[in-house]
DRENTORBA-507050 format. One record per atom (N, C-alpha, C, O): residue number from 1; residue in three letters; atom name; y, x, z. Coordinates in pm, whole numbers, plus 50000, padded with zeros to 5 digits. Layout:
DRENTORBA-507050
<logu num="NUM" residuo="ALA" atomo="CA" yy="Y" xx="X" zz="Z"/>
...
END
This chain:
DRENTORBA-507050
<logu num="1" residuo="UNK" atomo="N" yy="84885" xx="46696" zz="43374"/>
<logu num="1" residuo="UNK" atomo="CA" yy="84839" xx="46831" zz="43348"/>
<logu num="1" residuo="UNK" atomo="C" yy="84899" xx="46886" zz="43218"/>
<logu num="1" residuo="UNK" atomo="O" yy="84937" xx="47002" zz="43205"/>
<logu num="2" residuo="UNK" atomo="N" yy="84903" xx="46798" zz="43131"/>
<logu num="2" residuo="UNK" atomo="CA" yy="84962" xx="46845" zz="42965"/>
<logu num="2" residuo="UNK" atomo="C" yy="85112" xx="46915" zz="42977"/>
<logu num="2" residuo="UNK" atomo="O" yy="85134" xx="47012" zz="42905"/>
<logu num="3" residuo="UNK" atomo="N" yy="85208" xx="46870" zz="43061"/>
<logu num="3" residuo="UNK" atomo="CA" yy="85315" xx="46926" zz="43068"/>
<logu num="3" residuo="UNK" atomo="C" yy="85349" xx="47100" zz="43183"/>
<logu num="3" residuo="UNK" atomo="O" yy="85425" xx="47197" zz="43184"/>
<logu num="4" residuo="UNK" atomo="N" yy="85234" xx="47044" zz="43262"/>
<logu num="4" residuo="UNK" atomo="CA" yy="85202" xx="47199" zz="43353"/>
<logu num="4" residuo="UNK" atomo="C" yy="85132" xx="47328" zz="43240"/>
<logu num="4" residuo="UNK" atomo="O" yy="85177" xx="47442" zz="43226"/>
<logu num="5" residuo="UNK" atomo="N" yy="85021" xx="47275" zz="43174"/>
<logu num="5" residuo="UNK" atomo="CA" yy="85011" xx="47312" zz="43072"/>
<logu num="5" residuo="UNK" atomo="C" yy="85081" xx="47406" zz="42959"/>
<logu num="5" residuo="UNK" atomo="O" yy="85073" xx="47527" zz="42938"/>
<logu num="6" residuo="UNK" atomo="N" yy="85160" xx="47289" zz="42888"/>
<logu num="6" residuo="UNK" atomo="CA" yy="85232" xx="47345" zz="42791"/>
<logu num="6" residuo="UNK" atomo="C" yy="85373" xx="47453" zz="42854"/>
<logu num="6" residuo="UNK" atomo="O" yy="85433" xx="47531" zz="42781"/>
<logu num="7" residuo="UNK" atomo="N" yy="85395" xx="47435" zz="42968"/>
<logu num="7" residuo="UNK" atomo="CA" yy="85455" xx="47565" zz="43036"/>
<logu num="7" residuo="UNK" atomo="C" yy="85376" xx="47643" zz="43068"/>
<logu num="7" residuo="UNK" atomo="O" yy="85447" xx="47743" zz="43064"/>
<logu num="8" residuo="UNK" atomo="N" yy="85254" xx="47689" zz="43107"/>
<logu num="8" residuo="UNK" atomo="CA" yy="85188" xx="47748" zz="43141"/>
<logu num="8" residuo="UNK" atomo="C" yy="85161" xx="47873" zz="42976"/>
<logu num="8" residuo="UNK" atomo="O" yy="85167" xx="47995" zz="42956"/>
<logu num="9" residuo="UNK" atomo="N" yy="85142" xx="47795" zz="42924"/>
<logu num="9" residuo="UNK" atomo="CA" yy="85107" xx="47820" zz="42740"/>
<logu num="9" residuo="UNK" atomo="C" yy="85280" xx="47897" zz="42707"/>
<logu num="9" residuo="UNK" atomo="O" yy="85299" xx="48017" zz="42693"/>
<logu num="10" residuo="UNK" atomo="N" yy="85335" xx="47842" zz="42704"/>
<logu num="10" residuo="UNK" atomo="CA" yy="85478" xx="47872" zz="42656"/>
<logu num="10" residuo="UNK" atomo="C" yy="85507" xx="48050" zz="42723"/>
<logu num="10" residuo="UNK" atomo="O" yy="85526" xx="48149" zz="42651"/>
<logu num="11" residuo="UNK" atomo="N" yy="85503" xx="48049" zz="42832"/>
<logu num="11" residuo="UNK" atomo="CA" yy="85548" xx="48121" zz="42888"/>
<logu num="11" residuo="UNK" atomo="C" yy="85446" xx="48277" zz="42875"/>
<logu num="11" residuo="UNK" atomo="O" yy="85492" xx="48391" zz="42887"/>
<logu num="12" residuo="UNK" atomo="N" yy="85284" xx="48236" zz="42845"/>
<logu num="12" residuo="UNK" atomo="CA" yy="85205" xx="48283" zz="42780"/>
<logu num="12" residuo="UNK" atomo="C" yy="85235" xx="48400" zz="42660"/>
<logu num="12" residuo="UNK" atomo="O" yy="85239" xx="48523" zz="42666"/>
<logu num="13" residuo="UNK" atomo="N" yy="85255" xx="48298" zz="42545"/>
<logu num="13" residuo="UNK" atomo="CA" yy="85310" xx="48323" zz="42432"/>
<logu num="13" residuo="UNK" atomo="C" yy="85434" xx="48268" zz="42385"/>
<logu num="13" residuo="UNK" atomo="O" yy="85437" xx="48197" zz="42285"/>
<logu num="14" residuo="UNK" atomo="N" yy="85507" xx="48289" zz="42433"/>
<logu num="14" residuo="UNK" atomo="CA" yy="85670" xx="48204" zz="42392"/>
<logu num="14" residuo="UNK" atomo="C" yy="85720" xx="48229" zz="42241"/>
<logu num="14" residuo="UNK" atomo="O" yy="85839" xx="48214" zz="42211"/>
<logu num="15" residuo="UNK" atomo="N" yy="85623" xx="48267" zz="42149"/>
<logu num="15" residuo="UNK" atomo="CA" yy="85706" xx="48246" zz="42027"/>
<logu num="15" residuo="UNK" atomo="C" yy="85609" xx="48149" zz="41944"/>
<logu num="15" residuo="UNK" atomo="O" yy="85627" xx="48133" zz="41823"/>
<logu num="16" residuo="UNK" atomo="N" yy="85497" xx="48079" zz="42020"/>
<logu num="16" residuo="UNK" atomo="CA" yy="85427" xx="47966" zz="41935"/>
<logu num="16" residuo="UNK" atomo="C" yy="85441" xx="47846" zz="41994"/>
<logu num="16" residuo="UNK" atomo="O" yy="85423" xx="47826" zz="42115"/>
<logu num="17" residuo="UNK" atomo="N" yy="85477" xx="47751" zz="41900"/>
<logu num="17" residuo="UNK" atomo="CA" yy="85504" xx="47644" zz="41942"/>
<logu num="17" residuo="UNK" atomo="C" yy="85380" xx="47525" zz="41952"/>
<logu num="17" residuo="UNK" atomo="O" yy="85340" xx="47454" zz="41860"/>
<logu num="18" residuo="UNK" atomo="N" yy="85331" xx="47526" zz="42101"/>
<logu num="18" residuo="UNK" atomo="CA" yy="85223" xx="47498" zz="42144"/>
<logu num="18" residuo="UNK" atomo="C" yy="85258" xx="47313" zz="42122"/>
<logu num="18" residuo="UNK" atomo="O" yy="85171" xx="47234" zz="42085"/>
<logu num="19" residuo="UNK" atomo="N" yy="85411" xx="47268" zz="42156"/>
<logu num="19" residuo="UNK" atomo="CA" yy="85396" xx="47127" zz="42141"/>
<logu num="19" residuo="UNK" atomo="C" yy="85387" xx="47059" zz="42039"/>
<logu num="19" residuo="UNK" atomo="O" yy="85365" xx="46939" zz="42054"/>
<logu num="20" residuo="UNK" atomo="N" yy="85400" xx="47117" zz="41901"/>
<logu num="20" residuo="UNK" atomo="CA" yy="85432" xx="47064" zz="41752"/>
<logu num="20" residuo="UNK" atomo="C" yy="85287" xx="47093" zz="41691"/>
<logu num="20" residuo="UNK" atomo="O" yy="85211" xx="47016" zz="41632"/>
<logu num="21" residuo="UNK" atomo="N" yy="85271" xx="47241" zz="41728"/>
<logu num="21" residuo="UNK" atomo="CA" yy="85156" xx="47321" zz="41601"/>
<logu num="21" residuo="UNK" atomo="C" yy="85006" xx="47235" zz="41633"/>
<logu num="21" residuo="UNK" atomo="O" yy="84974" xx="47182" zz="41740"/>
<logu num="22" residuo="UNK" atomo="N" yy="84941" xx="47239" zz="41527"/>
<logu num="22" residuo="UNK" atomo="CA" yy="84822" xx="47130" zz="41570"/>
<logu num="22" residuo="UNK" atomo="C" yy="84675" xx="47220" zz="41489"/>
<logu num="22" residuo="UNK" atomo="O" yy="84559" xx="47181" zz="41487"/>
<logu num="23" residuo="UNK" atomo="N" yy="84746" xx="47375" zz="41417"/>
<logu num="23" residuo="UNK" atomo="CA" yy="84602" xx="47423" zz="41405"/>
<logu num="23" residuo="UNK" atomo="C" yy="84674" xx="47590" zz="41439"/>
<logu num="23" residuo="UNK" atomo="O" yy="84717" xx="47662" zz="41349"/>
<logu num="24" residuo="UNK" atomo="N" yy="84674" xx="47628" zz="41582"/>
<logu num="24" residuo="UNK" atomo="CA" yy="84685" xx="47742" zz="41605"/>
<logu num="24" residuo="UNK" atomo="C" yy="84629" xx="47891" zz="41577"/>
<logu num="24" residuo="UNK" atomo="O" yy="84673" xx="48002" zz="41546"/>
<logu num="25" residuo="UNK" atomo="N" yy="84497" xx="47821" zz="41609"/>
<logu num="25" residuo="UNK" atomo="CA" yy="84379" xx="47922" zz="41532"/>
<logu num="25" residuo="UNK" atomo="C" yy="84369" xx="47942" zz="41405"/>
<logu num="25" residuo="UNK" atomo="O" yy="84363" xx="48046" zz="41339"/>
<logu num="26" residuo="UNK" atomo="N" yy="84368" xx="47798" zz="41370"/>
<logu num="26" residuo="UNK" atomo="CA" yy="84326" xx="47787" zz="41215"/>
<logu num="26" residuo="UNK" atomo="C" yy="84403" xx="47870" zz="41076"/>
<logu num="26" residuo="UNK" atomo="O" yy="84359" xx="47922" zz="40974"/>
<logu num="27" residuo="UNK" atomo="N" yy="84543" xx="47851" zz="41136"/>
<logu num="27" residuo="UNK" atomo="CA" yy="84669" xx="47903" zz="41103"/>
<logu num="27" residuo="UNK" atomo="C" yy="84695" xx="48034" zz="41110"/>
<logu num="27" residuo="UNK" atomo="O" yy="84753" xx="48099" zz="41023"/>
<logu num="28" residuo="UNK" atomo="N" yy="84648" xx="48080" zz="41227"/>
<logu num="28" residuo="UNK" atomo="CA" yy="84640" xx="48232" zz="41270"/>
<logu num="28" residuo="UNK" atomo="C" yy="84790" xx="48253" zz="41332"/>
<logu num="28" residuo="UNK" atomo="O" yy="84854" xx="48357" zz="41315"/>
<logu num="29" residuo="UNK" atomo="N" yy="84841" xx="48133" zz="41411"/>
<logu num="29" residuo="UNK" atomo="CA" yy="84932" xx="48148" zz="41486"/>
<logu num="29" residuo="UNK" atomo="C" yy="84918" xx="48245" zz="41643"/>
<logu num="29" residuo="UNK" atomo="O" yy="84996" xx="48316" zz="41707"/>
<logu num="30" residuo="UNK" atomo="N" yy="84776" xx="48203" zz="41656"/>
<logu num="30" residuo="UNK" atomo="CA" yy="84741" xx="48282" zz="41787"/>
<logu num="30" residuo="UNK" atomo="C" yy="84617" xx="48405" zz="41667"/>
<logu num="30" residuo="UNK" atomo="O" yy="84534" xx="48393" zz="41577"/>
<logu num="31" residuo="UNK" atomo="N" yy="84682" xx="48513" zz="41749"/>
<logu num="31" residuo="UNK" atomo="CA" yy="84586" xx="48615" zz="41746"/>
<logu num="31" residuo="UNK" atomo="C" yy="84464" xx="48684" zz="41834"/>
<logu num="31" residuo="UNK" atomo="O" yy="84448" xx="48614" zz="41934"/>
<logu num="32" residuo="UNK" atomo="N" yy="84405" xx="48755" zz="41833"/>
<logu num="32" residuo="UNK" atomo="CA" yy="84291" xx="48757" zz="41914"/>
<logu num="32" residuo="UNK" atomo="C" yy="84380" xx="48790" zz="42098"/>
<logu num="32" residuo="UNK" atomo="O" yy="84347" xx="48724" zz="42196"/>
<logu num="33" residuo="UNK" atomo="N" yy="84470" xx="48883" zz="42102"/>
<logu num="33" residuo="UNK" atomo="CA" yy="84488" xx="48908" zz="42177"/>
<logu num="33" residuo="UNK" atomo="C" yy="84577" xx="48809" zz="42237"/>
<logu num="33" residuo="UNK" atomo="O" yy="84625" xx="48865" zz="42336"/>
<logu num="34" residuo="UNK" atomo="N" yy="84615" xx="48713" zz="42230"/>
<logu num="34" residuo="UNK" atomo="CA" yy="84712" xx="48569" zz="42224"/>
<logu num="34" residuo="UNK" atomo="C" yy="84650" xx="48494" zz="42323"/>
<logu num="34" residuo="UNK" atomo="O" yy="84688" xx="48471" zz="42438"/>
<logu num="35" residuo="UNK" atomo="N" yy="84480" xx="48437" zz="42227"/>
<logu num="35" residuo="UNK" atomo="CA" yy="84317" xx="48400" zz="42261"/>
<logu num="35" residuo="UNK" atomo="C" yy="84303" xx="48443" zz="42411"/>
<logu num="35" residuo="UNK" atomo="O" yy="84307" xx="48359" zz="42501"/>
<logu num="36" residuo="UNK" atomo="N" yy="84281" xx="48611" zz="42439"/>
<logu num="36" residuo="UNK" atomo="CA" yy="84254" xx="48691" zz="42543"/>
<logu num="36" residuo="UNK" atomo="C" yy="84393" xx="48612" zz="42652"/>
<logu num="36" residuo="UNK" atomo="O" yy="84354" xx="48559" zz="42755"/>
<logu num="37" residuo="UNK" atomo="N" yy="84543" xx="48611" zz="42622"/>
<logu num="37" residuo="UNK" atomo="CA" yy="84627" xx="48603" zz="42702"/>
<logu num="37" residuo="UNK" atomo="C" yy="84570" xx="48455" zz="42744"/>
<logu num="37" residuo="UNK" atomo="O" yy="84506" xx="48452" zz="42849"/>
<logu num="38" residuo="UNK" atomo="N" yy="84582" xx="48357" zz="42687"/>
<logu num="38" residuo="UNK" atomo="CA" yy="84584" xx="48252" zz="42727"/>
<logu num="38" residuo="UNK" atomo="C" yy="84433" xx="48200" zz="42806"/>
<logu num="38" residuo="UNK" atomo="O" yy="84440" xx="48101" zz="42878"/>
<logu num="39" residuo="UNK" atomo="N" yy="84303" xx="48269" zz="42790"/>
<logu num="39" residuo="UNK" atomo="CA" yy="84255" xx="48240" zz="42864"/>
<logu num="39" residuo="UNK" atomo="C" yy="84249" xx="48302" zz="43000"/>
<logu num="39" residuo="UNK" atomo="O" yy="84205" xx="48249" zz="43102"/>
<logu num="40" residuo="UNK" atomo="N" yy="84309" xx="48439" zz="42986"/>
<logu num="40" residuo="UNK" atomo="CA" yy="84309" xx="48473" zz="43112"/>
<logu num="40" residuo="UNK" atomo="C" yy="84448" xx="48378" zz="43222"/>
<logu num="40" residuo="UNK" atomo="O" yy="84451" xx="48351" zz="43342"/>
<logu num="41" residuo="UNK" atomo="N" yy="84509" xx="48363" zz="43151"/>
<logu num="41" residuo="UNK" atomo="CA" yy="84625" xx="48286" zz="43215"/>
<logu num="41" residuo="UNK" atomo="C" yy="84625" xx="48175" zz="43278"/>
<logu num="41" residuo="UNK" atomo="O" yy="84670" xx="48141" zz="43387"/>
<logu num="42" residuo="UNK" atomo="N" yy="84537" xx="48089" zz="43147"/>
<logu num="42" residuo="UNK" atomo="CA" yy="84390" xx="47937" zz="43194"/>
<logu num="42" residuo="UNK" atomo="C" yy="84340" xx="47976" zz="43388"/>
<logu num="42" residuo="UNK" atomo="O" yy="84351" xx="47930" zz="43502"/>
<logu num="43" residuo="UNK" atomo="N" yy="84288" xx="48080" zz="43319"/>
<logu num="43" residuo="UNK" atomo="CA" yy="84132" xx="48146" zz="43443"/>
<logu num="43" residuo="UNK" atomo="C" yy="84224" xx="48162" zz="43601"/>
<logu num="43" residuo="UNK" atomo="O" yy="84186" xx="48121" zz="43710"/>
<logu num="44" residuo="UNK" atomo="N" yy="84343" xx="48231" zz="43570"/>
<logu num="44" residuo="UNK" atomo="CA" yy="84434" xx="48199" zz="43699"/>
<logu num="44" residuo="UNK" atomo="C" yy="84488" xx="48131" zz="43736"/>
<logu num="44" residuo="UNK" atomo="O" yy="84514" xx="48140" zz="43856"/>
<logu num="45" residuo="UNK" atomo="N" yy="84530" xx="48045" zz="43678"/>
<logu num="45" residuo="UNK" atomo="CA" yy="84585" xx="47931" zz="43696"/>
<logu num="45" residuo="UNK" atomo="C" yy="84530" xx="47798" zz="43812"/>
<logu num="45" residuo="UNK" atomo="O" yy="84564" xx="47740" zz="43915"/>
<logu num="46" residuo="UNK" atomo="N" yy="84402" xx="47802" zz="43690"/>
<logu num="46" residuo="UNK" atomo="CA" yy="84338" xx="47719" zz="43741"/>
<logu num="46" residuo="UNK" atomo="C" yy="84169" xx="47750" zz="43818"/>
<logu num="46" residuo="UNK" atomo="O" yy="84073" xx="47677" zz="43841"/>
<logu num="47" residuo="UNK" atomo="N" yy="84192" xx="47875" zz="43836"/>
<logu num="47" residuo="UNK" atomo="CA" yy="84035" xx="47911" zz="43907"/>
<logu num="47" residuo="UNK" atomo="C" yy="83945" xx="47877" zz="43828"/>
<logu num="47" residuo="UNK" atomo="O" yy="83874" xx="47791" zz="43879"/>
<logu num="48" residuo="UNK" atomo="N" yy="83913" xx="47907" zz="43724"/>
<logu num="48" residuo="UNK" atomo="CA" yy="83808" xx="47805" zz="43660"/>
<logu num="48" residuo="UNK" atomo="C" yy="83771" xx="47945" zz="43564"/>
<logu num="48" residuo="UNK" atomo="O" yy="83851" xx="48035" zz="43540"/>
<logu num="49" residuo="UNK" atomo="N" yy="83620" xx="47938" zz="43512"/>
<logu num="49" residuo="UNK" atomo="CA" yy="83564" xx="48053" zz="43437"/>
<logu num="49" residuo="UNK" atomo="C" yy="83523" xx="47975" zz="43281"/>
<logu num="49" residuo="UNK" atomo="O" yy="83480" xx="47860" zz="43275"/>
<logu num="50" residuo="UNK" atomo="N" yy="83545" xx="48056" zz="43171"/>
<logu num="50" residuo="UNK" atomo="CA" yy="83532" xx="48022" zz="43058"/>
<logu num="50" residuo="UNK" atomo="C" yy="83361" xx="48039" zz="43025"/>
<logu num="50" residuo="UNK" atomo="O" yy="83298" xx="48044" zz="43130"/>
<logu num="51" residuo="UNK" atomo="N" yy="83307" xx="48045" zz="42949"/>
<logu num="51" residuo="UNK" atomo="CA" yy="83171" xx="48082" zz="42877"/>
<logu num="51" residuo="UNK" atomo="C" yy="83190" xx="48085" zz="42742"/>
<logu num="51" residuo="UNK" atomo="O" yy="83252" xx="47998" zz="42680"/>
<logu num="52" residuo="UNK" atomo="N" yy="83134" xx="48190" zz="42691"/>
<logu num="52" residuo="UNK" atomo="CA" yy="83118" xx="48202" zz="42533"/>
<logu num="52" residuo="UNK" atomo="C" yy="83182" xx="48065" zz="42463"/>
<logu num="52" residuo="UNK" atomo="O" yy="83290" xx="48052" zz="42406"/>
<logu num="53" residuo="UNK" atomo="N" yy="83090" xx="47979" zz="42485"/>
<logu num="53" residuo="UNK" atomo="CA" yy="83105" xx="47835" zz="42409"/>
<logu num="53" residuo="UNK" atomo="C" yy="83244" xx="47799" zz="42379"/>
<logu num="53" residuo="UNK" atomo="O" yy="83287" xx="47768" zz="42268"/>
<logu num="54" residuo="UNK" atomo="N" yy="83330" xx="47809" zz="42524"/>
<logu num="54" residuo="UNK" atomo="CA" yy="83421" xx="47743" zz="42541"/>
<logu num="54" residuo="UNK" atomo="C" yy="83571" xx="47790" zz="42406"/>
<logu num="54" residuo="UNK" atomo="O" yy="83669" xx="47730" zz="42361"/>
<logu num="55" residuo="UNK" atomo="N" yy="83497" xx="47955" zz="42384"/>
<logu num="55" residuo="UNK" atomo="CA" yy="83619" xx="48018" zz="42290"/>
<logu num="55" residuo="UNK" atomo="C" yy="83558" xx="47984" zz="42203"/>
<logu num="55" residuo="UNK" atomo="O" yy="83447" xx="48028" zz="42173"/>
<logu num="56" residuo="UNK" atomo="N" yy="83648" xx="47861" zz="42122"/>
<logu num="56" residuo="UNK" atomo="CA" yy="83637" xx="47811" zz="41977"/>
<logu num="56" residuo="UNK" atomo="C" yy="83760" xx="47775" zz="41924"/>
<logu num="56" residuo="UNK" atomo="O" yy="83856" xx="47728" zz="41986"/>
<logu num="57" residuo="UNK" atomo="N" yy="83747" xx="47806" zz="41773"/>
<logu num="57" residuo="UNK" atomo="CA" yy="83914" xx="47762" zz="41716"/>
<logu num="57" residuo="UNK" atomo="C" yy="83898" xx="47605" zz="41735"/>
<logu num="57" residuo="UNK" atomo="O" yy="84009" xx="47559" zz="41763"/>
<logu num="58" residuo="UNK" atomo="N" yy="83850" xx="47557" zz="41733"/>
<logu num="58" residuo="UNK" atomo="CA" yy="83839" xx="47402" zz="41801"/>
<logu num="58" residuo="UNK" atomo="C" yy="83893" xx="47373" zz="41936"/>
<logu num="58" residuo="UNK" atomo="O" yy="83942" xx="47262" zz="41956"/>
<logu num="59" residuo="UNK" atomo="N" yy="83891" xx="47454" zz="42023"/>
<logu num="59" residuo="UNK" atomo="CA" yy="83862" xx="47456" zz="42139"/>
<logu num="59" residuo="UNK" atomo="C" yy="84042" xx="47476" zz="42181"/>
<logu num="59" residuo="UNK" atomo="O" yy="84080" xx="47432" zz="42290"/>
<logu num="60" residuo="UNK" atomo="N" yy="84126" xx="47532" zz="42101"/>
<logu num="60" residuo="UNK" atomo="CA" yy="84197" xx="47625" zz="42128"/>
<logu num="60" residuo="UNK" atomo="C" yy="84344" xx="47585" zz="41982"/>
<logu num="60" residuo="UNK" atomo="O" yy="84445" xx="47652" zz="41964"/>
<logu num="61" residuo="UNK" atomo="N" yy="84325" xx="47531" zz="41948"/>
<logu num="61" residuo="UNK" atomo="CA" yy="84383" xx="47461" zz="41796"/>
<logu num="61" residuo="UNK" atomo="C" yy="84479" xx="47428" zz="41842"/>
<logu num="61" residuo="UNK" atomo="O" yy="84573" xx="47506" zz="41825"/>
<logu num="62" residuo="UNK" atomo="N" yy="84506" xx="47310" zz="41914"/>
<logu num="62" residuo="UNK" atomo="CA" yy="84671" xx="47267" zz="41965"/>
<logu num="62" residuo="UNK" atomo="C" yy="84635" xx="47266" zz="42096"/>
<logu num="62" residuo="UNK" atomo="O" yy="84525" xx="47295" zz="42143"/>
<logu num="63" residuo="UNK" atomo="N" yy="84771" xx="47216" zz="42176"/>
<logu num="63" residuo="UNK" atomo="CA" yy="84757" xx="47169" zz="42299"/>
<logu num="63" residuo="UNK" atomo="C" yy="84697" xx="47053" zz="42318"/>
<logu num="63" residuo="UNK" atomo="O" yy="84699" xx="47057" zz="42441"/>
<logu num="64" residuo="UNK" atomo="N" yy="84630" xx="46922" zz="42285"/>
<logu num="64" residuo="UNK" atomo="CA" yy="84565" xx="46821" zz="42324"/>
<logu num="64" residuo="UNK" atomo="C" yy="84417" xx="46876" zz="42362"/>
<logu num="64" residuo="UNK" atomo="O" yy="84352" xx="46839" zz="42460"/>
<logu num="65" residuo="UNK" atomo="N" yy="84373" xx="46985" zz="42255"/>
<logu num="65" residuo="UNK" atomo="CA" yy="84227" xx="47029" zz="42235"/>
<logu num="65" residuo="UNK" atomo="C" yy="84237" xx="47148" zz="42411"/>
<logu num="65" residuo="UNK" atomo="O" yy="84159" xx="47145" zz="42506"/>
<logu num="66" residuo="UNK" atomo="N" yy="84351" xx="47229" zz="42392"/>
<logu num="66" residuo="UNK" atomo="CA" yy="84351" xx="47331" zz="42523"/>
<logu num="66" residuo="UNK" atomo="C" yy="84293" xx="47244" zz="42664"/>
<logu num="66" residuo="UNK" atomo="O" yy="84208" xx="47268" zz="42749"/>
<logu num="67" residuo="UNK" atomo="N" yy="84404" xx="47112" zz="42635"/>
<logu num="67" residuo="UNK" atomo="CA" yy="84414" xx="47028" zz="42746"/>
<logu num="67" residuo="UNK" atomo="C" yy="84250" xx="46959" zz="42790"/>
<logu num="67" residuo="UNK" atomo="O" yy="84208" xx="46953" zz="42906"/>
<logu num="68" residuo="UNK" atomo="N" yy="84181" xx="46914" zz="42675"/>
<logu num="68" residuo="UNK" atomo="CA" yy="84088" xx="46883" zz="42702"/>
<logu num="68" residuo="UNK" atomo="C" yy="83997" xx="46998" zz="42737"/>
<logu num="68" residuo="UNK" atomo="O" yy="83932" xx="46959" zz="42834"/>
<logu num="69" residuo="UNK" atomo="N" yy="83966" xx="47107" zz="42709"/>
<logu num="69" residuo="UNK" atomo="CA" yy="83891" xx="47214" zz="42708"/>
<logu num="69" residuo="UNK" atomo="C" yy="83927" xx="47246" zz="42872"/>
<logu num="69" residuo="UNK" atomo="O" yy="83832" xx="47260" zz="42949"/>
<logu num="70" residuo="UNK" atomo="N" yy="84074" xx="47257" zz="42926"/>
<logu num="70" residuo="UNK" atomo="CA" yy="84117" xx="47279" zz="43100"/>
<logu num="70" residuo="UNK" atomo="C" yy="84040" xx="47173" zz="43186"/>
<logu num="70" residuo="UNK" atomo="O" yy="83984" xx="47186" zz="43295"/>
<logu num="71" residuo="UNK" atomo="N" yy="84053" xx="47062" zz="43104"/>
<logu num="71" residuo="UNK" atomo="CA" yy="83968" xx="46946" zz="43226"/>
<logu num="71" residuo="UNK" atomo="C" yy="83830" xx="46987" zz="43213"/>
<logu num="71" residuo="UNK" atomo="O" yy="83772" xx="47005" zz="43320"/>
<logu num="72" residuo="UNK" atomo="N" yy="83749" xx="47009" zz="43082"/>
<logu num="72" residuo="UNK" atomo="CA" yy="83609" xx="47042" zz="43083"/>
<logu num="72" residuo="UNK" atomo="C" yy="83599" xx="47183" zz="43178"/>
<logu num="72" residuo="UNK" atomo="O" yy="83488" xx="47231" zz="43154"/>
<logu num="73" residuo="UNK" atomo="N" yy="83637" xx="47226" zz="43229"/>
<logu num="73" residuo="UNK" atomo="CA" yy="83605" xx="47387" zz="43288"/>
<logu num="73" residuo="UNK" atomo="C" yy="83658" xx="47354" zz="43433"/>
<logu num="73" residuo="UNK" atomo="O" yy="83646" xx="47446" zz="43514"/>
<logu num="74" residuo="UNK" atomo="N" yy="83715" xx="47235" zz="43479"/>
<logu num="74" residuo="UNK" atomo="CA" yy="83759" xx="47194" zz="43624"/>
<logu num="74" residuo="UNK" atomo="C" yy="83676" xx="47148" zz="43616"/>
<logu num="74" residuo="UNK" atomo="O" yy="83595" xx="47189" zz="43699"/>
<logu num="75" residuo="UNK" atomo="N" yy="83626" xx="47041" zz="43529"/>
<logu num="75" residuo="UNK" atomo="CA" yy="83502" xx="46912" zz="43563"/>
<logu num="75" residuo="UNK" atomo="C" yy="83368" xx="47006" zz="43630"/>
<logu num="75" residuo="UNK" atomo="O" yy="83300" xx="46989" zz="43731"/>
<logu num="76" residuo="UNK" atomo="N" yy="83367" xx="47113" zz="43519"/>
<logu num="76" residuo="UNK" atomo="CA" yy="83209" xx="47227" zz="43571"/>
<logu num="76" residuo="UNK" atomo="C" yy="83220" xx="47260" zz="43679"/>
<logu num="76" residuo="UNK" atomo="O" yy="83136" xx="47244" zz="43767"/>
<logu num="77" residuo="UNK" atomo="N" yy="83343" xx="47320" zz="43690"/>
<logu num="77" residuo="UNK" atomo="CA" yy="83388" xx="47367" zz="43871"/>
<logu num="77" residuo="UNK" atomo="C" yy="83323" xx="47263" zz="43982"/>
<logu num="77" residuo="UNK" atomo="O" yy="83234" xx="47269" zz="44067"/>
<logu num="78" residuo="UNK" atomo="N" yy="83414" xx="47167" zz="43933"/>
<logu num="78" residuo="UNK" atomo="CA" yy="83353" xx="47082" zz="44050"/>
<logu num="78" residuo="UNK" atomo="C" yy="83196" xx="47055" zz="44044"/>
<logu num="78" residuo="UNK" atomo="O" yy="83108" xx="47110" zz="44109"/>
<logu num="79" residuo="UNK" atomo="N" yy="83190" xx="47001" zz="43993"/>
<logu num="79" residuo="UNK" atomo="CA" yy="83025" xx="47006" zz="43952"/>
<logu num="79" residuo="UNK" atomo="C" yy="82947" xx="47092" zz="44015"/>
<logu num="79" residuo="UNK" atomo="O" yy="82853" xx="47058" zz="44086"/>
<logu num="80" residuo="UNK" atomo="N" yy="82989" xx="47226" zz="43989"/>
<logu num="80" residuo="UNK" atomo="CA" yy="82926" xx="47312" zz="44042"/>
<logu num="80" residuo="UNK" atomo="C" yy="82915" xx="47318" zz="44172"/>
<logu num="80" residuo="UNK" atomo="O" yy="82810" xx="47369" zz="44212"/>
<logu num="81" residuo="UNK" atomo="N" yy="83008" xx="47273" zz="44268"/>
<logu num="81" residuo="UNK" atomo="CA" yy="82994" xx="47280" zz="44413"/>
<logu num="81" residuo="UNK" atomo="C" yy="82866" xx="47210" zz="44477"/>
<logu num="81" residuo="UNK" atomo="O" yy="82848" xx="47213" zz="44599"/>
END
């Protein structure tokens, strides 16, 4: 998933470097509207719905944290069925 991912992200925002950078938010590499792109991009991708919680500069910092945050929002999905 990390490499579907980080194309998914890239192509998103193609001038941040999602495989190196390790505090996106923190940094203020992603901007709010960056935030907005990439989860909506998440949300199609992968069918899956965010909640308040889920938008955190934690949440959203590098790609390992994105990656884990994509499996937590499939895991609910399923769950949810």
């Amino acid at each position: 998933m990390r490499e579907e991912l980080l194309k998914l992200l890239e192509g998103t925002c193609p001038k941040v470097d999602f495989a190196n950078e390790n505090a996106l938010v923190d940094d203020g590499l992603l901007d709010s509207y960056a935030v907005l792109s990439i989860i909506s991009a998440i949300s199609e991708e992968y069918d899956v719905e965010f909640e308040a919680d889920d938008i955190l500069p934690e949440t959203l910092n590098n790609l390992d944290s994105i990656c884990q945050l994509v499996q937590t929002l499939l895991d609910r999905k399923a769950n949810a069925k």
